[in-house]
C-alpha atoms as a printed R data frame, in Angstrom:
    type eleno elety resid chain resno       x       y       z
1   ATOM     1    CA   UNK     A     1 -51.977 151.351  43.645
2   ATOM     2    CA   UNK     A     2 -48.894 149.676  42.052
3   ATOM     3    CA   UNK     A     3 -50.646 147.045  40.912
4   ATOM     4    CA   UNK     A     4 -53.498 148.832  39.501
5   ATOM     5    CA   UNK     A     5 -51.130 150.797  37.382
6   ATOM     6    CA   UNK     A     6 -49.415 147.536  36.428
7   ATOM     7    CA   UNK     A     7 -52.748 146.072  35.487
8   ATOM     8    CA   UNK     A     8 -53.661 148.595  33.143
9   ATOM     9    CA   UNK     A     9 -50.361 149.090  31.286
10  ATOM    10    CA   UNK     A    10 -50.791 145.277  30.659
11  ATOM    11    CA   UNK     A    11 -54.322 146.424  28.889
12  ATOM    12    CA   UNK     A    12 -53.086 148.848  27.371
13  ATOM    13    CA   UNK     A    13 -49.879 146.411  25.444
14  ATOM    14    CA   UNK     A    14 -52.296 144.035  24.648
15  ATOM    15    CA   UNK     A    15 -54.702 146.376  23.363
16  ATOM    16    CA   UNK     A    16 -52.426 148.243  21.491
17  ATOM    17    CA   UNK     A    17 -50.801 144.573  19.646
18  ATOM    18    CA   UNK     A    18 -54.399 143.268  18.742
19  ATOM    19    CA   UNK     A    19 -54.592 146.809  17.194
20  ATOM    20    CA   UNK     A    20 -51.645 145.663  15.332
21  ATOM    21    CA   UNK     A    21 -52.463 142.739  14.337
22  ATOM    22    CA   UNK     A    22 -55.699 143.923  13.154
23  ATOM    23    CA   UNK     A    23 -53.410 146.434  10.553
24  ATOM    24    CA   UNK     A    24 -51.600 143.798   9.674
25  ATOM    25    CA   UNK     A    25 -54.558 141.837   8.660
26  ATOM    26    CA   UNK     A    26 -56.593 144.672   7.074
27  ATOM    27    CA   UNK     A    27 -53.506 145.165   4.591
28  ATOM    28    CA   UNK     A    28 -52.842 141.579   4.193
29  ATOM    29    CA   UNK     A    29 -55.164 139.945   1.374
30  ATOM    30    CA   UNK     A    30 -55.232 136.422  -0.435
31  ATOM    31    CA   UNK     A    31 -56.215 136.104  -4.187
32  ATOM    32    CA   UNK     A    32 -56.916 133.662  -6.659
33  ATOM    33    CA   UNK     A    33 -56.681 133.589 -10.153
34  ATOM    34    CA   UNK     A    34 -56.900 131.444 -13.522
35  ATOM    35    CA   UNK     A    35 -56.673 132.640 -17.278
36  ATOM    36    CA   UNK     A    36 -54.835 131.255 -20.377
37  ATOM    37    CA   UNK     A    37 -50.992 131.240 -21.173
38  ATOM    38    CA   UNK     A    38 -48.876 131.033 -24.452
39  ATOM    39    CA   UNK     A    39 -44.991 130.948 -25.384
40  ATOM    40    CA   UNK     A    40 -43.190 132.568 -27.682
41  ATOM    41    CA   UNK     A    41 -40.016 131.595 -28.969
42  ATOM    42    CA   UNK     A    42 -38.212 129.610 -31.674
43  ATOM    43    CA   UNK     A    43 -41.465 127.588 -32.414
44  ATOM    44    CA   UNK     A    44 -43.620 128.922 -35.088
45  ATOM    45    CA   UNK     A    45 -46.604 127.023 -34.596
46  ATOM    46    CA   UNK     A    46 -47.784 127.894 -30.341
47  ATOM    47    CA   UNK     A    47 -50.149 126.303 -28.133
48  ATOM    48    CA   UNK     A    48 -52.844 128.295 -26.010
49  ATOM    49    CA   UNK     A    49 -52.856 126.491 -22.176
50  ATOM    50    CA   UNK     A    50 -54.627 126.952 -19.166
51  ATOM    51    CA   UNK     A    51 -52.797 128.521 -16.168
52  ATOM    52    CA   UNK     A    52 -54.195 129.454 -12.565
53  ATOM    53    CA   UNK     A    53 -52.260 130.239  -9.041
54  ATOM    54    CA   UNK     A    54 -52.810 131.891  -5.720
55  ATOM    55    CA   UNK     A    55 -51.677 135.102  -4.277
56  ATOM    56    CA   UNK     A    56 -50.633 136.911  -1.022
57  ATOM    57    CA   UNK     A    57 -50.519 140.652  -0.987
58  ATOM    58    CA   UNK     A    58 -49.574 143.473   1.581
59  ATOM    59    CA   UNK     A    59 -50.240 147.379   1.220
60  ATOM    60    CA   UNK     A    60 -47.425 149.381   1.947
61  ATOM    61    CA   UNK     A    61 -49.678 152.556   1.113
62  ATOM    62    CA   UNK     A    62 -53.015 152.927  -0.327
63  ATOM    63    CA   UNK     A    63 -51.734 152.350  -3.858
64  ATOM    64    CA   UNK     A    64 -48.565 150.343  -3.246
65  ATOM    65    CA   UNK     A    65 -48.836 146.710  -2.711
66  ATOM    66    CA   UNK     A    66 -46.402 144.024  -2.433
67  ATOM    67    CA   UNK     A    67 -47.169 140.598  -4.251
68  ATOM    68    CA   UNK     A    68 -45.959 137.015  -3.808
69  ATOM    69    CA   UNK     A    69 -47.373 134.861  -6.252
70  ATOM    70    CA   UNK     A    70 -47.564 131.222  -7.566
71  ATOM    71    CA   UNK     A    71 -48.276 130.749 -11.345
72  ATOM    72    CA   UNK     A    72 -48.899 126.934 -12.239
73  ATOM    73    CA   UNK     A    73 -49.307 126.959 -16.257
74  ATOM    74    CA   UNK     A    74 -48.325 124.329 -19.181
75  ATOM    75    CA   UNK     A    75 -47.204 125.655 -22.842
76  ATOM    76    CA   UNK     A    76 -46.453 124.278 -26.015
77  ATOM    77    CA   UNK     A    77 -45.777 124.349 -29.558
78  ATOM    78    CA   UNK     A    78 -43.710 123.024 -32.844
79  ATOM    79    CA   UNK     A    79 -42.043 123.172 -36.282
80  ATOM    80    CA   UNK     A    80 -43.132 121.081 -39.054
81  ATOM    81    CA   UNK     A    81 -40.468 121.561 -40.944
82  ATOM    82    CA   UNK     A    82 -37.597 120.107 -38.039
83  ATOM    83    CA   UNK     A    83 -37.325 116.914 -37.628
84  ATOM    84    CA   UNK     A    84 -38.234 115.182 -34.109
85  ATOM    85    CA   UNK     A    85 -35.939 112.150 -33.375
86  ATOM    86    CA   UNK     A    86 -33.072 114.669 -35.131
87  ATOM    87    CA   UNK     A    87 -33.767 117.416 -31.931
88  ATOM    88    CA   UNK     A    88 -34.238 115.160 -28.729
89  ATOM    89    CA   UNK     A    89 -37.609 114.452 -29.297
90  ATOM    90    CA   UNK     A    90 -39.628 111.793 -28.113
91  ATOM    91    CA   UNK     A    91 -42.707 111.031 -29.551
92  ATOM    92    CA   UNK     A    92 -43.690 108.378 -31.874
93  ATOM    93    CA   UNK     A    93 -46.797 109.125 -33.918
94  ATOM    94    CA   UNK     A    94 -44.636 111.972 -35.393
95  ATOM    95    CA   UNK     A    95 -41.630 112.645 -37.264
96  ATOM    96    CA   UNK     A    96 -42.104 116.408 -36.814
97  ATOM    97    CA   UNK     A    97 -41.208 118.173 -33.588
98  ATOM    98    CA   UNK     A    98 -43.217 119.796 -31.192
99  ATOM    99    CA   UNK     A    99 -43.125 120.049 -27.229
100 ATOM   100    CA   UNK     A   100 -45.119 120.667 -24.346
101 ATOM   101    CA   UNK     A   101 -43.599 122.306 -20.478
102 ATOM   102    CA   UNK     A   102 -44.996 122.169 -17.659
103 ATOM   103    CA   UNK     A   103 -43.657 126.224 -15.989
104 ATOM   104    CA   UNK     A   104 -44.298 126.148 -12.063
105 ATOM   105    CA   UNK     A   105 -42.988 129.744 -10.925
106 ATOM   106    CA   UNK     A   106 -42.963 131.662  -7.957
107 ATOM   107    CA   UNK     A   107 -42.583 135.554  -7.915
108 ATOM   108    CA   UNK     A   108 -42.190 139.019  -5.842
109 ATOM   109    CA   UNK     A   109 -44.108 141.920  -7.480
110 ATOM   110    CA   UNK     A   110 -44.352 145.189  -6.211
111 ATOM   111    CA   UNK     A   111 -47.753 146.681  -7.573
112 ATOM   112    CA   UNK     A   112 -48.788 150.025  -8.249
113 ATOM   113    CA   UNK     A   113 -52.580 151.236  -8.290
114 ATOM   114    CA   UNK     A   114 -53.349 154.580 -10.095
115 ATOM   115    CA   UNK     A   115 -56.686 155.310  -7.628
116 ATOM   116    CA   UNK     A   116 -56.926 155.061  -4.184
117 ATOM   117    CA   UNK     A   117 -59.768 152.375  -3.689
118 ATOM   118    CA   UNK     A   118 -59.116 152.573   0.048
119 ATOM   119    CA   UNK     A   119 -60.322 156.076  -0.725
120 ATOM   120    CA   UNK     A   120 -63.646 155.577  -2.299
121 ATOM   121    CA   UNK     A   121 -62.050 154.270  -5.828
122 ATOM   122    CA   UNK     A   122 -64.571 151.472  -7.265
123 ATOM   123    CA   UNK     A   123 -61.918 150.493  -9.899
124 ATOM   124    CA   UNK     A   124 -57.938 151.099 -10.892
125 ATOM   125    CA   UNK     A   125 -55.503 149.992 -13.077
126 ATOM   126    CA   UNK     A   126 -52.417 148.988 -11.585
127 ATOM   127    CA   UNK     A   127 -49.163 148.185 -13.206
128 ATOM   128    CA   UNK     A   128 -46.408 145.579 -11.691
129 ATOM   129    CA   UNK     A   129 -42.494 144.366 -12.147
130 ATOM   130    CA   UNK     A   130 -40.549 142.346 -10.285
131 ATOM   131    CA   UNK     A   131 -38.969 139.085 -10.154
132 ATOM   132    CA   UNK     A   132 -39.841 135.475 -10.456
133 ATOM   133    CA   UNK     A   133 -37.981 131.736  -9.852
134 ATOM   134    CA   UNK     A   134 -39.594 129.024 -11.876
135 ATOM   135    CA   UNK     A   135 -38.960 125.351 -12.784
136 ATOM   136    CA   UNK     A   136 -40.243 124.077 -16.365
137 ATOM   137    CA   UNK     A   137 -39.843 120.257 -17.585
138 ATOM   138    CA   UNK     A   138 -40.400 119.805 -21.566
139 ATOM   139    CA   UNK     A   139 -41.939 116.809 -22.325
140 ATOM   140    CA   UNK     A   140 -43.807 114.896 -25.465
141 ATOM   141    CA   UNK     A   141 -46.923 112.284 -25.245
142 ATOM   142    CA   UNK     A   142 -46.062 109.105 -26.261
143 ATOM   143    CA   UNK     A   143 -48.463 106.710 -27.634
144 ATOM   144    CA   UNK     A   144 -48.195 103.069 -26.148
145 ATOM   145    CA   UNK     A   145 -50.197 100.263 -27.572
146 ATOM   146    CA   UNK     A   146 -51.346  98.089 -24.165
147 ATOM   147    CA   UNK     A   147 -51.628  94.213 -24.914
148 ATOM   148    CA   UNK     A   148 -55.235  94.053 -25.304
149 ATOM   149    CA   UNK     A   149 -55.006  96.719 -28.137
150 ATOM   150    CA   UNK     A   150 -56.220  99.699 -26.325
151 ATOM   151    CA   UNK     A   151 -53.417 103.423 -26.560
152 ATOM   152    CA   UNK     A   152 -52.035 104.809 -23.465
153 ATOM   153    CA   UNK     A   153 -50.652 107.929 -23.619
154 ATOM   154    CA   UNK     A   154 -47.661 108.519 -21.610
155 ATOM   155    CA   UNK     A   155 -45.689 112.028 -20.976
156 ATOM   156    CA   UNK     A   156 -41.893 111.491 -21.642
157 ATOM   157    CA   UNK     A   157 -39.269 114.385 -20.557
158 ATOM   158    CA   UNK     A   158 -37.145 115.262 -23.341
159 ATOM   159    CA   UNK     A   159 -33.352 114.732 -23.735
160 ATOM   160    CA   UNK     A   160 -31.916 118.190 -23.111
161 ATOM   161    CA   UNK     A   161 -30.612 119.499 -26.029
162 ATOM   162    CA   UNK     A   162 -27.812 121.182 -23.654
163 ATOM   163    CA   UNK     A   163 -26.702 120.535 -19.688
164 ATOM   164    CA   UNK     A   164 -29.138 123.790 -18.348
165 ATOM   165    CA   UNK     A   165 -30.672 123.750 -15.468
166 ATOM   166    CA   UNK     A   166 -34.749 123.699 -14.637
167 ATOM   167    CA   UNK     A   167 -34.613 126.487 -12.108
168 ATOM   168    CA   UNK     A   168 -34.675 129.684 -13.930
169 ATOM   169    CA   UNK     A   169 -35.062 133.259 -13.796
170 ATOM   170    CA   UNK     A   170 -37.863 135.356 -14.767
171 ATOM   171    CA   UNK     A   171 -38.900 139.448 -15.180
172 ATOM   172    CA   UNK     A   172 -42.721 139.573 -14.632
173 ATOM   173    CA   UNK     A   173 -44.162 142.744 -16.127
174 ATOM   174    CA   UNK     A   174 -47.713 143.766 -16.824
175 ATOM   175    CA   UNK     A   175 -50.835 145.762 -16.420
176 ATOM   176    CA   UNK     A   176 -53.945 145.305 -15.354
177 ATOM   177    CA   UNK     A   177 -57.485 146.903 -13.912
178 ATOM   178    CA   UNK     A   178 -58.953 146.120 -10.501
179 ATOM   179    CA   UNK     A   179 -62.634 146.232  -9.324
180 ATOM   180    CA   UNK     A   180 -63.782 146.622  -6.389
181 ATOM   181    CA   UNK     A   181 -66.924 144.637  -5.141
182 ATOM   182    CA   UNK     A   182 -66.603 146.051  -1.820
183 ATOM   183    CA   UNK     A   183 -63.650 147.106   0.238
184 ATOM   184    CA   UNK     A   184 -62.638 143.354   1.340
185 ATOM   185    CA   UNK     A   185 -63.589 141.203  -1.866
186 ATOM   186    CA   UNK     A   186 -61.376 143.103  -5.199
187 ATOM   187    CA   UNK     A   187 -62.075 141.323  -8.719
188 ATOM   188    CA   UNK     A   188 -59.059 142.135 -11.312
189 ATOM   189    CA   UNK     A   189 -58.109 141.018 -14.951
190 ATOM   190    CA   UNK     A   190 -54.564 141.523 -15.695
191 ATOM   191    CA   UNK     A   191 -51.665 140.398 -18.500
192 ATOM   192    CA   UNK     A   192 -48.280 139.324 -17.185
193 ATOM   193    CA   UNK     A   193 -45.801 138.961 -19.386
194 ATOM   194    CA   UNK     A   194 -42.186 137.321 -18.424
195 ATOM   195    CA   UNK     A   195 -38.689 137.975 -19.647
196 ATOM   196    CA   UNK     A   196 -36.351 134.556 -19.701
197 ATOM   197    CA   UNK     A   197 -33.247 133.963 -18.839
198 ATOM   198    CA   UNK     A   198 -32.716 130.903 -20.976
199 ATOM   199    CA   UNK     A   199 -33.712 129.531 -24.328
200 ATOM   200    CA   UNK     A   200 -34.729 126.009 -23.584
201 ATOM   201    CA   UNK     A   201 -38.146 126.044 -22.571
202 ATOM   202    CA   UNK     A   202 -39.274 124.649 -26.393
203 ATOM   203    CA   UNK     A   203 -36.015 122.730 -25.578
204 ATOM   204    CA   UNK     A   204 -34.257 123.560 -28.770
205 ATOM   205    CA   UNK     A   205 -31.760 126.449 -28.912
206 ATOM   206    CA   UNK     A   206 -30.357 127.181 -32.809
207 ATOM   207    CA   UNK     A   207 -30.943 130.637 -32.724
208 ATOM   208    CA   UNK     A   208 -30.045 131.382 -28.834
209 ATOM   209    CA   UNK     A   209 -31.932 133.899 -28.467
210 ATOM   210    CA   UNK     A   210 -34.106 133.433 -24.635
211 ATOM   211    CA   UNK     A   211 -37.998 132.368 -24.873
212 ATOM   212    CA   UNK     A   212 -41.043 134.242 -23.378
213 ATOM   213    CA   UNK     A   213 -43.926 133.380 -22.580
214 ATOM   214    CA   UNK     A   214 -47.061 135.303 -20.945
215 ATOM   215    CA   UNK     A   215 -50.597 135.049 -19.422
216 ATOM   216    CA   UNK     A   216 -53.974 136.703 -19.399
217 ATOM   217    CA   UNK     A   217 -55.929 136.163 -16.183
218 ATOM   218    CA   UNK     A   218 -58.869 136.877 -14.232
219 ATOM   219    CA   UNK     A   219 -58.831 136.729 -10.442
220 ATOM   220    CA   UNK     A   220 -60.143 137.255  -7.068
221 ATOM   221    CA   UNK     A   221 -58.802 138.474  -3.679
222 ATOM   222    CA   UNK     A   222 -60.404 138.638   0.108
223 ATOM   223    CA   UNK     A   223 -58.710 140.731   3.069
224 ATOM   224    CA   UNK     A   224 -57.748 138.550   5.608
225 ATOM   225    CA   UNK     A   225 -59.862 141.033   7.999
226 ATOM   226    CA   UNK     A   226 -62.416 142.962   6.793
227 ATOM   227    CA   UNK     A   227 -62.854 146.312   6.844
228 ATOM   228    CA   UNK     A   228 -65.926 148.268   6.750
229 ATOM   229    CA   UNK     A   229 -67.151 150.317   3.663
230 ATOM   230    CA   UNK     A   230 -67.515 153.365   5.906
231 ATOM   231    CA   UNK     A   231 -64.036 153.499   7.065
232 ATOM   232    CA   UNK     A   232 -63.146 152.857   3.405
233 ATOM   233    CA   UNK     A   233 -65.066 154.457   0.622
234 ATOM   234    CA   UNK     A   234 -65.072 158.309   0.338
235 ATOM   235    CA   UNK     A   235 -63.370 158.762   4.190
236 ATOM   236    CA   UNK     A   236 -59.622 158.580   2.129
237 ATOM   237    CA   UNK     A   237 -58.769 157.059   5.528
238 ATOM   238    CA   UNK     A   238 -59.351 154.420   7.367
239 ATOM   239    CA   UNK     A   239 -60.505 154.741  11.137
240 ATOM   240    CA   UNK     A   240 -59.045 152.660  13.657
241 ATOM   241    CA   UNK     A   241 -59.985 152.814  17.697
242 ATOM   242    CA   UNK     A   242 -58.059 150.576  19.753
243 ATOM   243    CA   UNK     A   243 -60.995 150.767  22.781
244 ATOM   244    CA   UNK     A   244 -58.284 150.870  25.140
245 ATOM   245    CA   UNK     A   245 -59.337 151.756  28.438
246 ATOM   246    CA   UNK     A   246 -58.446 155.685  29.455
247 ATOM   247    CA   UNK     A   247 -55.229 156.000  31.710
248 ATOM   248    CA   UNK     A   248 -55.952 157.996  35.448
């Protein structure tokens, strides 16, 4: 009799820590995204670059989610009217300066959705803040002639214009609107724009004030387990049963 007892408590634990990890799952999701970037700073004239990254995000509640994110992007820009070799610059086709970096960051943003897609909600917009950690390396293209008379371009960091460091803080804040496709596959555009600590990412500080720079994206996120439209849209609720076996 014991061990019959025994033996179903045992179900019962393991039944009840699948059940768990099938929460954990159904408010764990991974997303994708790509969209443009562009700085703004002490540079006039600004470059429009491509930037994409992947995503990991939990629910706390319906409309409360937790994101870690990595944001690979490049930007750039110039001044025609500084000179290059005057300001650390590198390149050699031009006398005027103008830069390129190369921003790999990696940020914690708590997210907030105005409707409850869990709930029956097709779409939201959501807004987001948190914090990010990013390295950035400016650079310039240099134009080699090889020997049989042919160019090879060549990407050549710049001299920093002051001993800073290329790990940096960053305040990511945005908005954006999320669609949902069904209740496991959400499409979302959103614009994240980041707060510097630091004025070197055109790698020229006269005016000290800190740069910024921002990006427009479109994405693409999958639950890690799926969850089906009927225990999603219109309950408000989603309907778990553990199957464990009943208790005598």
């Amino acid at each position: 009799m014991m061990i019959k007892k025994y033996f179903i408590f045992l179900l019962i634990v393991c039944c009840c820590l699948q059940t768990k990890a099938q929460s954990f799952g159904e408010k764990t999701s991974i997303g994708f995204f790509g969209g443009v970037s562009k700085y703004e700073g002490s540079m006039p004239q600004t470059l429009t670059r491509g930037a994409a990254g992947i995503n990991f995000r939990y629910e706390i509640t319906d409309k409360l989610h937790i994101r870690f994110q990595f944001t690979a992007t490049e930007t750039g820009g110039g001044d025609s009217s500084l000179n290059n070799a005057a300001n650390n610059g590198n390149d050699t086709r031009s006398q005027f300066y103008y830069f390129h970096t190369n921003i790999n960051e990696f940020s914690l943003l708590p997210e907030y959705d105005f409707f409850n897609i869990n709930a029956g909600a097709k779409f939201t917009p959501y807004i987001f803040a948190g914090i990010g950690y990013y390295n950035f390396k400016p650079y310039q293209i240099v134009e080699n002639i090889r020997d049989n008379g042919t160019f090879r371009y060549q990407n050549v960091a710049m001299p920093k214009v002051e001993n800073y460091s290329n790990w940096q803080m960053s305040i990511p804040l945005g908005i954006g609107i999320k669609y949902a496709i069904s209740p496991n596959v959400i499409l979302n555009a959103e614009g994240n724009y980041r707060f510097l600590t630091n004025p070197y990412i055109d790698n020229y500080s006269a005016d000290k004030k800190n740069d910024k720079f921002y990006t427009f994206s479109l994405g693409i996120s999958f639950r890690f387990s799926p969850i089906a439209a009927k225990e999603s849209f219109g309950t408000g609720r989603r309907k778990r049963n553990c199957n464990c076996p009943p208790v005598y």
